[in-house]
N, C-alpha and C positions, 0 to 999 in steps of 0.2 A: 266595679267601676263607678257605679251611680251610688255605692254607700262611701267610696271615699272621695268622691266630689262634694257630696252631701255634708261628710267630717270638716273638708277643707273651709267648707263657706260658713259651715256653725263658728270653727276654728278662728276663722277672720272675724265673725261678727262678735266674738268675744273676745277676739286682741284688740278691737275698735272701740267696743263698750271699754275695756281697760283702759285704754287711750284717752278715750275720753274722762271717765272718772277723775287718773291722774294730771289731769291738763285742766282740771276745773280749777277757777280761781279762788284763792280762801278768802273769807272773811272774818271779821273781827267777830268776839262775844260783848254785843251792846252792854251786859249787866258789866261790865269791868270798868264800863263808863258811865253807867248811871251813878247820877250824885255826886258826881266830880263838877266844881265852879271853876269856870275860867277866870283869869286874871288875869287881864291886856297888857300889866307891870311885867308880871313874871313872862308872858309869851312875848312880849319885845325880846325879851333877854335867850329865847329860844330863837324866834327868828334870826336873831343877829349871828346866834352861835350855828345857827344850820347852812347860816348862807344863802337866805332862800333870793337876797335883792342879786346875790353873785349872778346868779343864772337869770334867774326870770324879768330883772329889770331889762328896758329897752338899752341895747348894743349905745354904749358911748353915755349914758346917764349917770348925774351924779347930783349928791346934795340931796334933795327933797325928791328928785324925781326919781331918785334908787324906791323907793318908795311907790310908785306906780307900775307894777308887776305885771307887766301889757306881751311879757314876753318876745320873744324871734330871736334870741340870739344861738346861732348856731355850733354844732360839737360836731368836730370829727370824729369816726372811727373807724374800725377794721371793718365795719359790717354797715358802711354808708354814713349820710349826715344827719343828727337828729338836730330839732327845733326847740328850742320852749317852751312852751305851752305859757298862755295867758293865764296866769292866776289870780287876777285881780278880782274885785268883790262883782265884777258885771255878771248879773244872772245868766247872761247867753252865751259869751266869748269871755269869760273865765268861771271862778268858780263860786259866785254871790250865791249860788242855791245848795248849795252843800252844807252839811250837816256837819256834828263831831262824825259820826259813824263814818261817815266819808272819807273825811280827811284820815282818819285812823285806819280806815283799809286802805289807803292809797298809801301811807309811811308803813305802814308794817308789812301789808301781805302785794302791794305793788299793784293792788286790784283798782278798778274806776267804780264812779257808782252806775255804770250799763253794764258790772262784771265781765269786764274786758283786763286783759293784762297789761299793766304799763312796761316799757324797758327800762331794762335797769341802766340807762342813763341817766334815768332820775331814780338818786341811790336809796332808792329806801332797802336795799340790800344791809344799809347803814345806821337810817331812821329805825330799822324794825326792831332797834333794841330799846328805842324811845320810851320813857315811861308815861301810860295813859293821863298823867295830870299834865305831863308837858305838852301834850297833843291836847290837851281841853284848855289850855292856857294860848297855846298857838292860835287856835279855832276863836278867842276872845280877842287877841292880838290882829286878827286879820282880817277879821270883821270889820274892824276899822279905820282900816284903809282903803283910800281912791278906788273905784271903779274906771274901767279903760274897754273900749269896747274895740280893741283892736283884734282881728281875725289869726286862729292858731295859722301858722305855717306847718303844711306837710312834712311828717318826716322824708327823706331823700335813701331809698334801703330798695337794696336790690333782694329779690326772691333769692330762697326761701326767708326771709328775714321779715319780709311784711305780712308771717301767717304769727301770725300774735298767740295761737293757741300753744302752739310751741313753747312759747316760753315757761308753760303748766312742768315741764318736763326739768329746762331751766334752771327752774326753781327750786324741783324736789331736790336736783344736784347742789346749788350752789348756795341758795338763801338761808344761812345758819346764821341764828341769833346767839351765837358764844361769843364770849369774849375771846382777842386774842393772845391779847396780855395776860395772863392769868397766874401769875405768881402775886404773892402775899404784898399788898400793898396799904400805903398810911388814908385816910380821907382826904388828903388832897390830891394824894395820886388816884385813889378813885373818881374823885370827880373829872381828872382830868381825861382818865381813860374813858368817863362817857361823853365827857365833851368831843373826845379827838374820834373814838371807835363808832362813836351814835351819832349823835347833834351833828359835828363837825364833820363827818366824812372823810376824814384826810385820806384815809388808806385810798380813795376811790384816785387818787391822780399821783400820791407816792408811793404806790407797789404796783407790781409788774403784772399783767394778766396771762392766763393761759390762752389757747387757742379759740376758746368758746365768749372769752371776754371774761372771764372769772377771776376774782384776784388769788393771787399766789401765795398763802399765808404763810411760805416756809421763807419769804422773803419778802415781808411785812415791812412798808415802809422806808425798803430800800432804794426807792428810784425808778423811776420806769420812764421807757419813751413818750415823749411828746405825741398824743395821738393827730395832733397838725402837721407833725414833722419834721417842725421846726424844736432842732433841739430837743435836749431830755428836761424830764421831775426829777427835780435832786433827791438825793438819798440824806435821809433825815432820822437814819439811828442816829447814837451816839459814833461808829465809826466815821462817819464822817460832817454830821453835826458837832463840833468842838466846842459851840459859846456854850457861855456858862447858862443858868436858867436867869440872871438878871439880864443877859443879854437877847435872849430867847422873848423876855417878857418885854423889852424894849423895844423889840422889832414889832411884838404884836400889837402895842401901843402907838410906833407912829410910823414903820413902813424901814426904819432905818435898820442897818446891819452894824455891826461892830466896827467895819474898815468904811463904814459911811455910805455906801449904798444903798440904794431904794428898792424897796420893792416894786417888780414889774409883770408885765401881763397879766393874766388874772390872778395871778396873786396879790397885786395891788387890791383889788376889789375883796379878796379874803379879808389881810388885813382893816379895810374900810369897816368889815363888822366886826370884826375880832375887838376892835378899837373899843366899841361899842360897849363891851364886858367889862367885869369887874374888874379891878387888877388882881384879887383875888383866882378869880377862874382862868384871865391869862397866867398864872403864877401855876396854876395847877395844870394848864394846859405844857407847859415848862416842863412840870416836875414829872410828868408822862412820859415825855420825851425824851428825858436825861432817864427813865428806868426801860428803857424798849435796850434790846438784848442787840447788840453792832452787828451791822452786816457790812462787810467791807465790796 
């Protein structure tokens, strides 16, 4: 009795060391970044396409003030309400004391710099296909904007949801840096597939998630509920996206639809950066769109 009580508790303290191991947050390898120059041109052209003003500007801002990244606007979901987080240059209540290394663990592996795990309502389930120049050009880019010393708002997450080690586990399952699109494509459908799969995030609000909050890659961009609950996310194959890619590129330009409506809810705020881009990259962001495989 006392040598299988003995087995049980070793038993348990090496499911728990397991536990742990696998629940450690990753981080980046600083040499993949050393020698990389940022360039505040080119990370405009990344912030715009990540959306970073979408989320993190203050609820109802526009113009100049999308630009003051003071955070609070909140996201519903299955698993309670999360916040914004301030990421403005303020050393204390946002992110002014952050490194490249920081920012590059937080887009790829979802870690903070106190190696804590973020959730993946800030998608860097998306960002982690990022390439380390775009993340040293962003870190140039955002250094240069306004500081705001406005205080994060708590996330709103009922247990078990507010044990953050958890999501080490999360992770193993869901955080895959492949592509999904993966058929033979021209360089402007490459580029569009890092704009829309990486930078852009689309998949994170037009495809459908499983139980755990994961997206559903055998139905990639086809649509999912509204996690407010008002209303769904359109499905944005070609099944049921029919404009052409000049029509596609017109909307990303000024909000308008082919039958003349505007864009609304937060997708207005999408396109406000999208706007921002080349016409080139909106054109490639188009020709992405026109080769994704219909889901009706």
């Amino acid at each position: 009795m006392r040598g299988f009580l003995s087995f049980t508790i070793l038993s348990c303290l090496v499911l728990a060391g397991a536990g742990w191991w696998l629940t450690t947050p990753e981080r980046v390898e600083p040499s993949a970044y050393a020698g990389l120059v940022g360039v505040p041109a080119r990370g405009e052209v990344v912030f715009h396409a990540g959306g970073c003003a979408s989320c993190h500007s203050a609820p109802d801002s526009s113009g100049a003030a999308r630009l003051i990244l003071s955070g609070g606007r909140a996201f519903v979901s299955d698993f309670g309400t999360f916040h914004a987080p301030n990421i403005s240059q303020d050393p204390d209540h946002g992110i002014g004391a952050w490194d490249i290394i920081d920012l590059a663990n937080a887009m790829i592996h979802g870690t903070s710099p106190q190696g804590q795990h973020y959730y993946p309502a800030f998608p860097y389930t998306s960002y982690s296909r990022a390439t380390a120049q775009d993340i040293v050009d962003l870190h140039a880019y955002m250094v240069t904007l306004p500081a705001d010393a406005t205080p994060d708002q708590p996330h709103d997450l009922a247990f078990p949801f507010t044990l953050r080690r958890g999501l080490g586990l999360w992770k193993a399952l869901y955080l895959d840096e492949d592509w999904t699109l993966t058929s033979e494509l021209t360089d402007t459908e490459e580029r569009g597939r890092y704009l829309t799969e990486a930078l852009g995030h689309c998949a994170e609000c037009h495809t459908p998630r499983g139980a755990l909050g994961a997206l559903d890659r055998s139905r990639w961009m086809a649509g999912a509920p509204n996690p407010s609950g008002r209303g769904t996310i359109p499905n944005i194959t070609p099944a049921k996206l029919d404009w052409s890619e000049s029509d596609i590129v017109a909307y990303f330009t000024s909000g308008f639809t082919p039958d003349y409506d505007t864009a609304g809810g937060s997708m207005a705020a999408v396109v406000e950066g999208l706007s921002q881009l080349t016409e080139d990259d909106r054109a490639a962001l188009a020709a992405y769109l026109k080769r994704l495989p219909p889901i009706d």
